[in-house]
Steps between C-alpha positions, in 0.01 A plus 500: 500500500275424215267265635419629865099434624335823646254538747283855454239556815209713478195619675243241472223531187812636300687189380296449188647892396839416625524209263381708181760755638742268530467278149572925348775480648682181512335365184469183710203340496363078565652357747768751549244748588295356793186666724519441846281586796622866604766546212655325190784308419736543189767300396790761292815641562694817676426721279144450493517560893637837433199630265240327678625706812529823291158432301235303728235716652327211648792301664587603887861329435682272296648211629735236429409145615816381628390153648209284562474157698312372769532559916414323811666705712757788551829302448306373138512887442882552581582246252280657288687834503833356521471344152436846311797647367427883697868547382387555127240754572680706774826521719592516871597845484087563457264498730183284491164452642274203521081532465295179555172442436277259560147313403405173759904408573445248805878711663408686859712774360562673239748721685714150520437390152642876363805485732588132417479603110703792595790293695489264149562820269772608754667178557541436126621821500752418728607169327566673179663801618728422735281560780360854452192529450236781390257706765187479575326852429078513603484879351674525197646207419696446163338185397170360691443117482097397496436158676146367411354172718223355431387173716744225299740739270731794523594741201777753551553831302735766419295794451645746186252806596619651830189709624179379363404555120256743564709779634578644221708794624302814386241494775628701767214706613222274641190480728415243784386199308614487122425282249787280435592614082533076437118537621388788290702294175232224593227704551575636107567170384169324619297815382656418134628840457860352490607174383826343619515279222543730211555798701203679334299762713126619419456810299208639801558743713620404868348642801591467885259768713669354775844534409744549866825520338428435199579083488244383237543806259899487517500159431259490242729802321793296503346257365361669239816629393715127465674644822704213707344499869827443681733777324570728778558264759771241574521111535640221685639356261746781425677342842529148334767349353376379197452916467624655146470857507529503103186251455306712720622815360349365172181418623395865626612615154300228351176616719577837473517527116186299502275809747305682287324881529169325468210663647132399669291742654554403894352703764508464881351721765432498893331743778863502645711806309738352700493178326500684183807588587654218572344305205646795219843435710487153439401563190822708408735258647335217301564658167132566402376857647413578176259200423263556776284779609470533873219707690389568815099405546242327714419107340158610527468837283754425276390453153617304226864624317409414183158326284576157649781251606590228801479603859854347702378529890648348837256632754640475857372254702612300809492544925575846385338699211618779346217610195630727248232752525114534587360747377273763755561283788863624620536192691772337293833617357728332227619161494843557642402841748179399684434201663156400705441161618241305340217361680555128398744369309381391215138543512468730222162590670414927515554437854883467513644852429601573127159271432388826338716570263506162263068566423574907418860360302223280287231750449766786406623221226187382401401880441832662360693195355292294287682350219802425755597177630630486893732224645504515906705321700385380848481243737129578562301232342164693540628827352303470167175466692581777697584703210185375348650410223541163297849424427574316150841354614685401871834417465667289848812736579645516825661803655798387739304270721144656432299266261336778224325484206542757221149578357377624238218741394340635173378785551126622328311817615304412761448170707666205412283268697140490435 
C-alpha cells in the first residue's frame, strides 16, 4: 500500500496549517499535497497514515479514499460500493458502521443512500466469503466507512482514526464546554507561536487566564517538548488488516526517542480551584505537569507571570456563557462551573450579561500587561470595539459550527484607540 490518496478534515480556517503540518510529515508536497475546502488531501502510503494519526494536532481523522465516481441515484451508489475490495481492509468476522454525509445530493434520503451502501459492503461480503458476512455495529464499530455526496459524485472512505483526532486520551477531567485540543493546536498555530512546518515553537512565555482544564496550556507543553499528540490513545487502524504491530511498534519508538525535556514558561489560571484541579490532572496524565504552572485567580486581578509574553484565551461565549471570573461583581463563576444566560446572542453589547467583563479584561491588560501580545478567540465580530481596543490581526477560524475569528491585540499602557 504505497500509493494510497488520503483525505484529512479539519475545522474550517485551519486547512492552510494542516497542509504545513502535513508536508512535515509526509514530505509530500505539489500535487501530492493538495488544500481543500475544510481539510487537505495527500497522496502517500500506509505508513504515512500511521504517523500522521500519531503526530497531527490539527487533523480530526485520517481517512482513506477508497472510491470516487459519479451518482444519480441510490442503485448508482450500490454499484459504487460493490466495486471496493472491503475484503482487503477488513473481514466478516468484524463489525462495521456506515456514516454519510452530504452537501446538495438531489436523494430524499440519506437514511436510504447509507443502507443501500451498507447492503453493497455486505453483499460483496457475502460473494467472497461464502455467504457470511460482517455486522453492522453504530457504537463501537471495528471499522467505520464515511460516504460523502455531493449533488453529481460520491467518495467513499475507510477511516484509520477510530474516535476523532483530537481526543487525545489524557483529558479526563473536564468542564461543560471544552475547547476541542485540535482547536487550541490552531489557535497556537495562527498566533505563530508554533509552526507545523518545522515544528519550531516561540521562545515567549504562554499565558491562558482562562484556562478550564487546562486545553491550550497542555497542548502548547506538548508541543513544546516534540511530544506526539496521539500517544496515549488508540486507533482504528490497529483493527485493519493491513495492521503490522512491528511497523507501529517502531513508530512510537521513533516519536518517542524524538520528545525532548524542553521547556517554555506556560502558565494557566481560572476563578474555578476546581478547574485548577482538573487542568494540573490533565496535566499529569499528559506527561507535562512539570512544564506549566497552574493557579487559581480572578482574569481580572491577575497580573502578569513574568516581564512579557503571548496571551492564549478562549473566552466562553454562546446561548450560554460561562466567564472565567469578574472581578467585585460575584455574578459570574468559571468557565466550566457557572453558567448565566446572556442577554443576546451575540451582541457583544454591555447589555447581554458577561458584557462587563471583556472592557475591565482590556483595561486590566492595558494597565498590567503592556509589552504582551493577546490572541482571543470568538465568534463575536464586535468584541474589539467593545474591548476598546484595535486589533492588529483577525484570523477566520471556526469552532465546530460557530464561525470565529481569532484576534489579535498589542498591548501598550493605556488606550489603544485614540
Amino acid at each position: 500500500m504505497n500509493d494510497l490518496s488520503f483525505f484529512l478534515p479539519c475545522a474550517a480556517g485551519v486547512e492552510e496549517f494542516l497542509a504545513q503540518e502535513v508536508h512535515a510529515l509526509t514530505g509530500r508536497a505539489g500535487q501530492d499535497l493538495l488544500t481543500l475546502r475544510g481539510g487537505v488531501r495527500v497522496r502517500a502510503d500506509w505508513r504515512d497514515a500511521l504517523k500522521l494519526n500519531l503526530h497531527s494536532r490539527l487533523a480530526q481523522r485520517v481517512l482513506v479514499e477508497l472510491a470516487h465516481a459519479p451518482y444519480r441515484n441510490e442503485n448508482d451508489l450500490y454499484a459504487i460500493a460493490s466495486g471496493v475490495a472491503w475484503e482487503i481492509w477488513f473481514t466478516p468476522k468484524q463489525t462495521f458502521k456506515i456514516e454519510t454525509t452530504a452537501q446538495h445530493s438531489p436523494l430524499q434520503s440519506l437514511n436510504f443512500a447509507t443502507l443501500r451502501i451498507k447492503d453493497a459492503v455486505a453483499d460483496r461480503f457475502r460473494a467472497k466469503a461464502n455467504g457470511v458476512r460482517p455486522s453492522i455495529e453504530t457504537q463501537w464499530p471495528d471499522c467505520r466507512v464515511f460516504a460523502h455526496l455531493t449533488t453529481d459524485s460520491c467518495t467513499l472512505y475507510i477511516d484509520t482514526s477510530g474516535e476523532p483526532l483530537f481526543k487525545r486520551g489524557w483529558r479526563q477531567d473536564k468542564g461543560d464546554a471544552p475547547l476541542k485540543e485540535t482547536l487550541a493546536a490552531a489557535m497556537l498555530a495562527a498566533s505563530g507561536w508554533w509552526n507545523p512546518e518545522t515544528g519550531t515553537v516561540s521562545e515567549q512565555p504562554l499565558y491562558d487566564p482562562c484556562c478550564g482544564s487546562g486545553t491550550i496550556a497542555i497542548e502548547a507543553a506538548q508541543i513544546a517538548r516534540g511530544m506526539a499528540a496521539g500517544a496515549l490513545r488508540r486507533f482504528g487502524f490497529e483493527k485493519l488488516l493491513p495492521f503490522q504491530a512491528h511497523v507501529w511498534a517502531a513508530i512510537k519508538q521513533e516519536a518517542e526517542a524524538a520528545a525532548s525535556d524542553r521547556s517554555v514558561a506556560i502558565f494557566g489560571s481560572d476563578v474555578s480551584h476546581r478547574m485548577v484541579d482538573f487542568a494540573e490532572r490533565n496535566a499529569e496524565r499528559a506527561g507535562v505537569a512539570q512544564a506549566i504552572e497552574f493557579r487559581g485567580g480572578d482574569a481580572l486581578q491577575r497580573m502578569p507571570p513574568v516581564e512579557s509574553g503571548v496571551i492564549m484565551l478562549n473566552p466562553p461565549y454562546g446561548e450560554r456563557i460561562e466567564v472565567g471570573g469578574v472581578a467585585g461583581t460575584g455574578r459570574f463563576g468559571a468557565r466550566e462551573s457557572a453558567q448565566v444566560e446572556r442577554g443576546a446572542e451575540g451582541d457583544g453589547g454591555e447589555g447581554g450579561d458577561g458584557g462587563e467583563f471583556f472592557p475591565q479584561l482590556a483595561t486590566h491588560w492595558k494597565k498590567n500587561y503592556a509589552g504582551w501580545t493577546a490572541w482571543v478567540l470568538t465568534p463575536d465580530l464586535k468584541l474589539p470595539k467593545q474591548m476598546r481596543l484595535k486589533e492588529s490581526r483577525r484570523v477566520p477560524m471556526w469552532n465546530g459550527p460557530i464561525e470565529c475569528r481569532l484576534f489579535r491585540f498589542d498591548m501598550v499602557a493605556g488606550s489603544a484607540r485614540k
